[in-house]
C-alpha positions in Angstrom: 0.0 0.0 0.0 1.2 3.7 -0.8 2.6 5.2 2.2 3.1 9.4 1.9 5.0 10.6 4.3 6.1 14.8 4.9 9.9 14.7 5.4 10.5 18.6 5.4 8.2 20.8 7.4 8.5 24.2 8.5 7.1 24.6 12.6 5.4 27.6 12.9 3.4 28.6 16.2 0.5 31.3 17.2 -1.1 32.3 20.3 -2.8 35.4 21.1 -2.7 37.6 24.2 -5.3 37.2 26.8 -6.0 40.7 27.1 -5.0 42.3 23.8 -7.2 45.4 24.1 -5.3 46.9 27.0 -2.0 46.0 26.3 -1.9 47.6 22.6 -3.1 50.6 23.9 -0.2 51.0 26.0 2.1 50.1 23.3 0.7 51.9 20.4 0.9 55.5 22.5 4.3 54.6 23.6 5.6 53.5 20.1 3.8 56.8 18.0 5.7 59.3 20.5 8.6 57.3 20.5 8.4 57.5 16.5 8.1 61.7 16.9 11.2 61.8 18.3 12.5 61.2 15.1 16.1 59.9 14.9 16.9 59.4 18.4 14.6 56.2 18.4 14.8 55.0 14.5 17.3 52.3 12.9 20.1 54.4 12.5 21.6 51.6 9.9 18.6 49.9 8.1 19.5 47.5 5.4 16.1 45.4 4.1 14.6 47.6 1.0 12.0 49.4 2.2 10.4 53.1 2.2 9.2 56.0 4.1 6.2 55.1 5.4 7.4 52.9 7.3 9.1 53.6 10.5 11.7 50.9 12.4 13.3 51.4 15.8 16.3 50.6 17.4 17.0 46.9 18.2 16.4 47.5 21.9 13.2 47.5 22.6 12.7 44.5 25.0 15.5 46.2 27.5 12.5 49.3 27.7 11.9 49.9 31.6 8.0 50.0 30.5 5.6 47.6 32.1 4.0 47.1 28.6 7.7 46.0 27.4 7.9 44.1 30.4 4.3 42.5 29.6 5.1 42.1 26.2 8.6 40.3 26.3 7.1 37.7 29.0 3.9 37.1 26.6 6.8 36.7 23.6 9.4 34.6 25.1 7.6 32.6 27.4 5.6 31.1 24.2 9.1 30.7 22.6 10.3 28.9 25.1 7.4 26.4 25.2 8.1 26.5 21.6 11.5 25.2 21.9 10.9 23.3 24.6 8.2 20.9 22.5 10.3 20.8 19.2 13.4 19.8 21.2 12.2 17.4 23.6 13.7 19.1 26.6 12.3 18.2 30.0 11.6 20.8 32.4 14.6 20.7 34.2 16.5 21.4 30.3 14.4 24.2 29.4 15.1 26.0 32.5 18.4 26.4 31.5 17.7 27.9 28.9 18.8 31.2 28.1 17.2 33.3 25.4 19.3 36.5 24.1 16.8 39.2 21.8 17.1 42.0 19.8 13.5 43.6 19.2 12.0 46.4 17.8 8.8 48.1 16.8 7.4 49.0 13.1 4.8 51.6 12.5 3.8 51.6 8.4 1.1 53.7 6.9 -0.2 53.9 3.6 1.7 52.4 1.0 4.7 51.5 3.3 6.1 48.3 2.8 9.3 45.8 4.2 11.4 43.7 1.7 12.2 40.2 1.1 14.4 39.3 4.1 15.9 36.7 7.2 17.2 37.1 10.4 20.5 35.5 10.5 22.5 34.8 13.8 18.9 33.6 15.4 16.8 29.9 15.4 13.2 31.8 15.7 12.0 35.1 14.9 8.3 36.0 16.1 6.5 39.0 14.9 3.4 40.4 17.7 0.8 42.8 16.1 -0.3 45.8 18.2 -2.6 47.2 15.4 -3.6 45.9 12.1 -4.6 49.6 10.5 -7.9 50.0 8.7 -7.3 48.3 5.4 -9.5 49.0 2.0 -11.4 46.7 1.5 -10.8 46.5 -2.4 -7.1 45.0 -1.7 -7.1 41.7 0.2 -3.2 41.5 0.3 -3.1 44.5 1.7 -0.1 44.3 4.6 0.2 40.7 4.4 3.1 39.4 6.3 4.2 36.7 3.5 6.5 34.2 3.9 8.5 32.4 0.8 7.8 28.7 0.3 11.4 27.5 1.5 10.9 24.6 -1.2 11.5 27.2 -4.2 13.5 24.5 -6.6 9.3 23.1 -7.1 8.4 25.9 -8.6 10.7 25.2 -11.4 8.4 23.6 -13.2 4.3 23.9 -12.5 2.1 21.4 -14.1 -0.5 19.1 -13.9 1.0 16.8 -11.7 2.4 19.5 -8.7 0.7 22.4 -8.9 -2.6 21.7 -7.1 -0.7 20.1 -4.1 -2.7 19.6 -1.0 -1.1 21.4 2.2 1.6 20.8 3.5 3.0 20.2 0.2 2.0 23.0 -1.9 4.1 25.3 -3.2 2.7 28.6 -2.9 3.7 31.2 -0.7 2.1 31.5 2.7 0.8 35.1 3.3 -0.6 36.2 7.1 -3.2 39.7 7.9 -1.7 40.1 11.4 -4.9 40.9 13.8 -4.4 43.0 16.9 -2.6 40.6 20.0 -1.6 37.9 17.8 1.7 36.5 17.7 3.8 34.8 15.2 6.7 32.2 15.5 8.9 30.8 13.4 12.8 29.7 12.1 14.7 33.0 11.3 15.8 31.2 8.4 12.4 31.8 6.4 12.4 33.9 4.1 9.8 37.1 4.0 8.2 40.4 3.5 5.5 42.6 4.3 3.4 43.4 1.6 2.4 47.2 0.9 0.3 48.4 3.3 -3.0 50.1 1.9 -5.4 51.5 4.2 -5.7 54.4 7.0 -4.4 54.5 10.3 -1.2 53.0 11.3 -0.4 49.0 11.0 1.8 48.8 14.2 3.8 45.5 14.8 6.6 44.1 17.0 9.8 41.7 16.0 12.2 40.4 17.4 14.7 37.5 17.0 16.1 34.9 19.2 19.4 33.1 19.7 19.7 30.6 22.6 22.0 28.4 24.9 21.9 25.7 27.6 23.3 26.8 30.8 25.7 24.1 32.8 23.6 22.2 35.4 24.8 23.0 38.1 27.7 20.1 40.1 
């Protein structure tokens, strides 16, 4: 009998905060007068294509004194290390060794802003928390989509009858993602992706940030 097995999956993982309403409040005043003061707050050395109307900070944000930050980076990192935990088969005694070093930041994008085809190298998961989604029209479905590359890109090579109706988790099309407001995103920093241009009103307001880990000694 014909056995079909999936060798090469990607693990991604969502969760949404208990209490998004009141949290994103906090953080969306915080990051829009954080964004007026201009160049003491932005990425003073940004690299990934993208244009003006889109803000990015500094990479510091989860050392912030905030209680929002403070709220936020628990929420974020205690789901990554569950994360981790699962996908590595560490026991409870492992995973309390483990230590998780961040850089973080915060984007704010209004109309027709837009972040380019990128990775985050020197990290094993990124994660990507939405504070606001923005108001988009409702003509343009892809509007602000966080999309992520199929990793498998050597199938698209050739497309025809016989791969390119593939049931999930083998298709080969590209996976794209309309943030809502508290949810939260993880997944390898290898991936490849982009935000799609944002067209709508208000501000889409999100958070990233990227993790590299190690295993403490236990203790002799």
């Amino acid at each position: 009998m014909l056995q079909i097995n999936g060798l090469f999956p990607v693990p991604f993982a969502f969760d949404t905060h208990a209490d998004p309403a009141r949290l994103n409040a906090a953080l969306r005043s915080l990051f829009i007068a954080r964004e007026k003061e201009g160049t003491r707050y932005a990425n003073p050395g940004p690299i990934t294509l993208r244009n003006k109307p889109l803000f990015e900070s500094t990479f510091h944000l989860f050392s912030w004194p905030e209680p929002e930050i403070a709220e936020l980076r628990e929420f974020c990192l205690s789901r990554v290390r569950q994360l981790v935990g699962e996908l590595n088969n560490y026991d409870a005694a492992t995973r309390q060794r483990l230590d998780i070093h961040t850089d973080a930041w915060f984007h704010v994008t209004r109309r027709n802003g837009f972040f380019g085809v990128h990775n985050h190298p020197l990290a094993s998961w990124s994660g990507v928390y939405c504070v606001s989604a923005g108001q988009h029209d409702v003509d343009d479905p892809d509007s602000g989509l966080l999309n992520f590359l199929h990793p498998h890109i050597g199938q698209a090579m050739y497309v025809d009858a016989g791969n390119e109706f593939l049931k999930q988790p083998f298709g080969i099309q590209n996976f794209g993602l309309s943030l809502q407001p508290g949810q939260l995103i993880l997944f390898p920093s290898w991936l490849l992706h982009q935000v799609l241009s944002f067209h709508g009103e208000g501000e889409r307001i999100t958070v990233a940030f990227n993790c590299a880990m190690s295993l403490r000694k236990e203790n002799t």
